[in-house]
C-alpha positions as CSV (number, residue, x, y, z in Angstrom):
1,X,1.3,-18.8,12.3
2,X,-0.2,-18.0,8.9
3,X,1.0,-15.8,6.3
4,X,0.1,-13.6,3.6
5,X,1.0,-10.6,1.1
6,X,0.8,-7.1,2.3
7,X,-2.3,-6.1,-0.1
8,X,-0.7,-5.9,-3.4
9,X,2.8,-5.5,-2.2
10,X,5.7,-8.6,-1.6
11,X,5.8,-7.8,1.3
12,X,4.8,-10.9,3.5
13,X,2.9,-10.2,7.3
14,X,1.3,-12.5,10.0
15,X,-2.2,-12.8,9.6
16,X,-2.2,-12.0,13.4
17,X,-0.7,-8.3,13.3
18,X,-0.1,-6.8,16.9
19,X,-1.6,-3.8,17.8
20,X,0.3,-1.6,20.7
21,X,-2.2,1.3,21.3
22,X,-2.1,0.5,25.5
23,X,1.5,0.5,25.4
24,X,2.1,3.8,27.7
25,X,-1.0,4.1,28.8
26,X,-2.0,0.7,29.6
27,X,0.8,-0.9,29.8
28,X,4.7,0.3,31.2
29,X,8.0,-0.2,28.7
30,X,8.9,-3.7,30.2
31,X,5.0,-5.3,29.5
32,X,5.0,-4.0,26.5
33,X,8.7,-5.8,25.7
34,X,7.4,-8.7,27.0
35,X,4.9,-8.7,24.6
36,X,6.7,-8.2,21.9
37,X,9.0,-11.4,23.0
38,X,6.3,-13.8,22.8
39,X,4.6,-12.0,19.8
40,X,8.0,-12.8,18.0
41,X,8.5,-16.6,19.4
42,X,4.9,-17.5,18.2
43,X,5.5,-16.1,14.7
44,X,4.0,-12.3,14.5
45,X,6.3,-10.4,12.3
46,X,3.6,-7.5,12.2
47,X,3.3,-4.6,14.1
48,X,0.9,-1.7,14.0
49,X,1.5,1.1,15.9
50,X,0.7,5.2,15.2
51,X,2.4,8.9,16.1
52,X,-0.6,9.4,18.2
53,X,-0.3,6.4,20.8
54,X,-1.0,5.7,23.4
55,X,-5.0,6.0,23.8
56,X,-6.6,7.3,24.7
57,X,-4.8,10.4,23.4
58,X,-3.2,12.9,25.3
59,X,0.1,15.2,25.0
60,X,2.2,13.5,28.5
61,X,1.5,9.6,26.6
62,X,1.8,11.0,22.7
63,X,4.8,8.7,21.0
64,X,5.4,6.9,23.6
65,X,4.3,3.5,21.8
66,X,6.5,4.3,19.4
67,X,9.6,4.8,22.0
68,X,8.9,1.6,23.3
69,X,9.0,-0.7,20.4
70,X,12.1,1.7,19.4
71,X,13.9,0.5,22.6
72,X,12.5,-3.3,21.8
73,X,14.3,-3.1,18.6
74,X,17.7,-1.8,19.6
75,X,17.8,-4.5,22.6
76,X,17.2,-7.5,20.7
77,X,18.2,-6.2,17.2
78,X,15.8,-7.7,15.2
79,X,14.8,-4.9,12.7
80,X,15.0,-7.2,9.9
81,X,12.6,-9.9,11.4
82,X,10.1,-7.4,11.7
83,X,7.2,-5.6,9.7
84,X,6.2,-2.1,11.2
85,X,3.5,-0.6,10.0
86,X,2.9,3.2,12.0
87,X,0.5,6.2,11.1
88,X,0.5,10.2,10.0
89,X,-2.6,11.9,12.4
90,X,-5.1,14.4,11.2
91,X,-7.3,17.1,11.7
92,X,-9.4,16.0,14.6
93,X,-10.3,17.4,18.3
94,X,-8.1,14.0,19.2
95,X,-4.5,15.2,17.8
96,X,-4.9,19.0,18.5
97,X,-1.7,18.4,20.7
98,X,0.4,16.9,17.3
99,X,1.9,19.5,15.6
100,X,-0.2,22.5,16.9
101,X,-3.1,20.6,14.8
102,X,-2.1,17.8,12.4
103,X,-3.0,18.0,8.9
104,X,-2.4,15.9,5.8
105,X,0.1,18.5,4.1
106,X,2.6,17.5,2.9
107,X,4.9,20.0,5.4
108,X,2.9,18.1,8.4
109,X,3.5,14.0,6.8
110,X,7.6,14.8,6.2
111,X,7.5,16.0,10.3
112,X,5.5,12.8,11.2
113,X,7.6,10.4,9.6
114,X,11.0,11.8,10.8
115,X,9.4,11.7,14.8
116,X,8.3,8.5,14.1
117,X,11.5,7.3,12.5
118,X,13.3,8.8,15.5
119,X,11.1,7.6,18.3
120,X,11.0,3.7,16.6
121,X,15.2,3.7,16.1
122,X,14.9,3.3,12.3
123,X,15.6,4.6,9.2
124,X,12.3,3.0,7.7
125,X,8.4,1.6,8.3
126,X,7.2,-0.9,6.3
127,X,3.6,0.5,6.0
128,X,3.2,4.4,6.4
129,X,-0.7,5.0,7.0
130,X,-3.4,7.6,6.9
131,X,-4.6,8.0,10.4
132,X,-7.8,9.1,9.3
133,X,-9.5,11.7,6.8
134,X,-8.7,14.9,6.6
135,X,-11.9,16.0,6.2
136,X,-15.5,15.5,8.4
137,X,-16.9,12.0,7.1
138,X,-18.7,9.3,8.6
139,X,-16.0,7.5,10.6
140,X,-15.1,7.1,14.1
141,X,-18.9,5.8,14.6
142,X,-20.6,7.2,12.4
143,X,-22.6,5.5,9.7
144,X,-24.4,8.2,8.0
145,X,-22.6,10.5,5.7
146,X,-23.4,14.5,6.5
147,X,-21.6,16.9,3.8
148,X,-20.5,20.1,5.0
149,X,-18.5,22.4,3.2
150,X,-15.3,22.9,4.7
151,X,-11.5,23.7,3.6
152,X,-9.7,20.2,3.4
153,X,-6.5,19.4,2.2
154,X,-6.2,17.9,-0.9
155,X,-5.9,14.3,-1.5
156,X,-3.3,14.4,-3.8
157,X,-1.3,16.8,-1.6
158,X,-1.3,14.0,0.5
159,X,-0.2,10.8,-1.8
160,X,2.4,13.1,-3.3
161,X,4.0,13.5,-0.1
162,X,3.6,9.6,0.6
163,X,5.1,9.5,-2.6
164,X,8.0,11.5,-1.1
165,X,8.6,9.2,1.7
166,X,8.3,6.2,-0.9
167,X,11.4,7.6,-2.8
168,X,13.1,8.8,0.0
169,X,13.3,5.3,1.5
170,X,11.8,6.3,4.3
171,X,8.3,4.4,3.6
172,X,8.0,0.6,1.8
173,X,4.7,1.0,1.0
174,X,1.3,3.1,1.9
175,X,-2.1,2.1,3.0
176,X,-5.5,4.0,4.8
177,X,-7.1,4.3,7.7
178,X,-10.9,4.9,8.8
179,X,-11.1,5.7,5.4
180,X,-14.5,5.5,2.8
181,X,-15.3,3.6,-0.3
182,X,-14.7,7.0,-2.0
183,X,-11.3,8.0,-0.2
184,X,-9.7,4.8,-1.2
185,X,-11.1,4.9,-4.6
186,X,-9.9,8.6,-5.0
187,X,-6.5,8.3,-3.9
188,X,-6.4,5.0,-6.7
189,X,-7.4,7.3,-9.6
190,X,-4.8,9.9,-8.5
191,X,-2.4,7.0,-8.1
192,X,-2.6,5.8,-11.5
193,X,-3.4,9.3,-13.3
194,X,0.1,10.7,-11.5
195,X,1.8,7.3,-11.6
196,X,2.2,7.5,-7.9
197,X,2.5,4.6,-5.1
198,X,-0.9,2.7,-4.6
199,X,-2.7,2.4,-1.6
200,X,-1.8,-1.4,-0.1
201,X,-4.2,-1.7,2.7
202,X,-7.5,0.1,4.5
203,X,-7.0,-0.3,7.9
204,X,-10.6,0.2,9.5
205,X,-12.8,-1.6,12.2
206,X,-14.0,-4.8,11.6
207,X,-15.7,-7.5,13.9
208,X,-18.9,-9.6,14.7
209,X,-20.2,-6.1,16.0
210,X,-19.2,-3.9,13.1
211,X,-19.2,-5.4,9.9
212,X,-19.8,-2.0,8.1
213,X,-16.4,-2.5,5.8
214,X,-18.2,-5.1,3.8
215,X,-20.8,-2.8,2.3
216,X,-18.8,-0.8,0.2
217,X,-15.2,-1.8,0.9
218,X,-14.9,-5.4,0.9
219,X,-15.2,-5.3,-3.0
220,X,-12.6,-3.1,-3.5
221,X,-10.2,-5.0,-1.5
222,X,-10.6,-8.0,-3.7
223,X,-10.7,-6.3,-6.8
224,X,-8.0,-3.4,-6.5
225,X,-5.8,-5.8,-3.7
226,X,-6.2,-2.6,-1.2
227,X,-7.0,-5.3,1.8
228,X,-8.2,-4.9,4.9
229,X,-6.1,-4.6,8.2
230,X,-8.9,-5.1,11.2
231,X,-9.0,-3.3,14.0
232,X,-10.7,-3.4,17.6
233,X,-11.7,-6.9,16.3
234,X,-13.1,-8.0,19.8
235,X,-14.9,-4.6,19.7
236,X,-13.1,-2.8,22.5
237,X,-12.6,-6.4,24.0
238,X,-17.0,-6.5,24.3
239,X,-17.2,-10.0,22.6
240,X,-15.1,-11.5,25.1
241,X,-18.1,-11.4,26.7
242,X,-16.5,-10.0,29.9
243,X,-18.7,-6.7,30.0
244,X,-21.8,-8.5,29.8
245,X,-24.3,-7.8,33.0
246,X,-23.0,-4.5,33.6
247,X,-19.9,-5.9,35.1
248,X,-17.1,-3.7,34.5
249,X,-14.0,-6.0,35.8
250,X,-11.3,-3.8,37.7
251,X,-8.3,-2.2,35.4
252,X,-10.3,-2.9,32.1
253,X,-10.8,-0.8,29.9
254,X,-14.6,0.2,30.0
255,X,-14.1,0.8,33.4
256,X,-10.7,3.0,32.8
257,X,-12.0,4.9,29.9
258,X,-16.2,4.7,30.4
259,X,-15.9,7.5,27.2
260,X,-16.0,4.0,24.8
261,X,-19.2,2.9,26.0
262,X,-20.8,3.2,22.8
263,X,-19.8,-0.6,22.6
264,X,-21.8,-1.5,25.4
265,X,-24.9,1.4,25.2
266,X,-27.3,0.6,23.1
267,X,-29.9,-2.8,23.3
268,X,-29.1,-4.7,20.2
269,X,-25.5,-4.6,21.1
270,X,-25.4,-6.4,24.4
271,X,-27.8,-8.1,23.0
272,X,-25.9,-9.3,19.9
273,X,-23.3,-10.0,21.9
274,X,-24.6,-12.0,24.3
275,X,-26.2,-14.0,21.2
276,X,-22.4,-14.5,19.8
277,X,-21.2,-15.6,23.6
278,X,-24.1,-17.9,23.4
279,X,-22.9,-19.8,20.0
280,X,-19.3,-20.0,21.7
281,X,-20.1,-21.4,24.5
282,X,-22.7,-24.3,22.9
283,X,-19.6,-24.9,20.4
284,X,-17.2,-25.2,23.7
285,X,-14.9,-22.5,22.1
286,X,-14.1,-19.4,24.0
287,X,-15.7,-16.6,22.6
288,X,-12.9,-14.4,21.9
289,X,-10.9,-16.3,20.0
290,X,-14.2,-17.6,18.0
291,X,-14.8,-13.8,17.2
292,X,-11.3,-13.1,16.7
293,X,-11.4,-16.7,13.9
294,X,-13.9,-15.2,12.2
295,X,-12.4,-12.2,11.4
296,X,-8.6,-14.3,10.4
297,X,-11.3,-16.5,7.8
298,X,-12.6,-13.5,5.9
299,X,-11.1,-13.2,2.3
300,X,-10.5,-9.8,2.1
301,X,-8.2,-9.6,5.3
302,X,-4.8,-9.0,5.1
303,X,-3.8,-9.0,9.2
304,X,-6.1,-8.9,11.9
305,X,-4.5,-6.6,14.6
306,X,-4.8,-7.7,17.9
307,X,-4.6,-6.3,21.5
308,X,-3.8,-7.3,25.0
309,X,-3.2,-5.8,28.5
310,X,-1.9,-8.6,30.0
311,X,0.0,-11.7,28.7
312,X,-3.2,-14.3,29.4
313,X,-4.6,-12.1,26.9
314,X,-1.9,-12.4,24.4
315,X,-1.7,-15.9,24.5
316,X,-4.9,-16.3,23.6
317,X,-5.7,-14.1,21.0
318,X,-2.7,-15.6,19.2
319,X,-4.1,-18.5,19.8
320,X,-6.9,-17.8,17.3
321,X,-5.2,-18.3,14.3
322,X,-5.2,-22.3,14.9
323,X,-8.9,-22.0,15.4
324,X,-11.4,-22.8,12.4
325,X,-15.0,-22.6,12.6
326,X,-17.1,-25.1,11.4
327,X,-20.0,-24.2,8.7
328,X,-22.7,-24.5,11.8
329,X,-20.8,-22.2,13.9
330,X,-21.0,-19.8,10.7
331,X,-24.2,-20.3,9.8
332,X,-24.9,-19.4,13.3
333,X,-23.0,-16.4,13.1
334,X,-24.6,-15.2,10.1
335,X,-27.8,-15.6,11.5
336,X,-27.2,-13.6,14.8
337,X,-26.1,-10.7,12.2
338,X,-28.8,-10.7,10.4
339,X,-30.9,-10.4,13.5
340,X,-28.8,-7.2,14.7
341,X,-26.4,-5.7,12.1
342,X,-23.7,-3.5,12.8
343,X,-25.1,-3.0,16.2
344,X,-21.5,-1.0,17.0
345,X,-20.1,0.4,14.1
């Protein structure tokens, strides 16, 4: 395993970070221990997790993620092996159920952190994030920015009560999610005006289909060390290449949840994808763990958080951190993205 700061912080994670969304949904209390076994025995020290899991969200599944690592952690009392990083939610039609309608007040992030606190049997996280804005932007999809004029709350409401959970001891450090060029930038300003924590990462999709983060956001993470934690890195698991054809292999999940077909919808993305199978396969790599390389090479990443269902999965994706591509595989790569970029953002 590799190993790297957390953004600007001393805190040291696994470049491979393991993500847990399926985990009581997906996936029942004893796969999701299981995973966390091997995770640990090959080296991840990083998990990612969120109040709102599992997902697809709903109120009978809501924290129950969180239980299950909490369980993990109390059976094989490691606490102090491991870096957990969970998240606040927001105002959106997916967290209605959270609170009676989470916001970003500060009232709402004390409440989120104590349930999460409670549900994961410890007294702190490592990384307390932003789910997502509080306040319509273009996220979740959406590449085109649409004002409207709406009643938000405040982003320094929100770092202040971060900065709360900072002094309490409840919180190591802070970081973003789904968040914009000027989110991150904003809650920096406030940071240093107020003298209040700085944002450490931006934890926002990023893979061969959705390289959007390095238009306006890539910079930033180099030059304010706000780096990037990637998600849905095989883009819903489309650059395995098992979607392609229309075939929609039994308990996966395009064919569980067909509401995330925006992956697989439009032209240039099956398309694009079948172009990236196509380099994996002439390179005789498989092509999940090439896209999955890619995304551990880039210089602004700080972990690159990974899924599975099953173990085979697992083992694999971990896998990907002792793969390097060669300069022909990425001028390849580059190529195929200039031909359709951001076909899945």
């Amino acid at each position: 395993m590799k190993y790297n700061k957390l953004g600007h912080t001393d805190i040291e994670v696994s470049r491979i970070c393991l993500g847990t969304m399926t985990w009581g949904q997906q996936n029942t209390e004893q796969e999701a221990h299981e995973q966390l076994d091997y995770a640990l025995e090959q080296g991840v020290n990083f998990l990612d997790t969120a109040e709102m899991y599992a997902v697809p969200p709903k109120p009978e599944t809501q924290g129950l993620t969180e239980q299950y690592i909490g369980t993990w952690l109390q059976k094989r009392q490691c606490r102090d092996k491991m870096i957990i990083a969970t998240k606040a939610a927001s105002r959106a039609d997916l967290s209605k159920h959270i609170r009676g309608g989470a916001r970003l007040t500060r009232e709402h992030i004390h409440q989120a952190i104590d349930s999460s606190l409670q549900r994961l049997q410890t007294d702190y996280v490592d990384l307390y994030q932003l789910h997502w804005p509080d306040r319509s932007t273009n996220f979740f999809g959406q590449l085109g920015y649409v004002h409207q004029e709406e009643e938000t709350i405040s982003l320094q409401e929100s770092l202040e009560a971060l900065a709360d959970l900072v002094k309490a001891g409840k919180v190591r450090a802070i970081g973003v999610s789904n968040e914009t060029p000027w989110g991150v930038m904003t809650y920096l300003k406030l940071a240093e005006q107020l003298n209040l924590p700085k944002m450490a990462t931006i934890q926002n999709p990023y893979s061969l289909l959705n390289r959007t983060f390095e238009v306006g956001l890539a910079e930033i993470a180099h030059r304010e060390e706000v780096e990037l934690l990637a998600y849905s890195p095989l883009g819903f698991g489309v650059l395995s290449g098992k979607y392609l054809n229309n075939i929609r292999p039994e308990g996966s999940r395009l064919q569980l949840f067909p509401e995330y077909e925006r992956y697989v919808s439009t032209p240039h993305a099956v398309q694009a994808t079948q172009a990236y199978v196509d380099i994996a396969k002439r390179h005789d790599v498989d092509p999940a763990q090439m896209a999955l390389a890619y995304v551990n090479s880039r210089p602004f990443l700080s972990s690159n958080i990974i899924g599975a269902t099953t173990m085979a999965q697992l083992k694999a994706n971990i896998a990907s951190i002792d793969l390097t591509l060669d300069e022909s595989m990425l001028e390849e790569i580059e190529a195929i993205h200039q031909q359709y970029p951001n076909p899945c953002p």
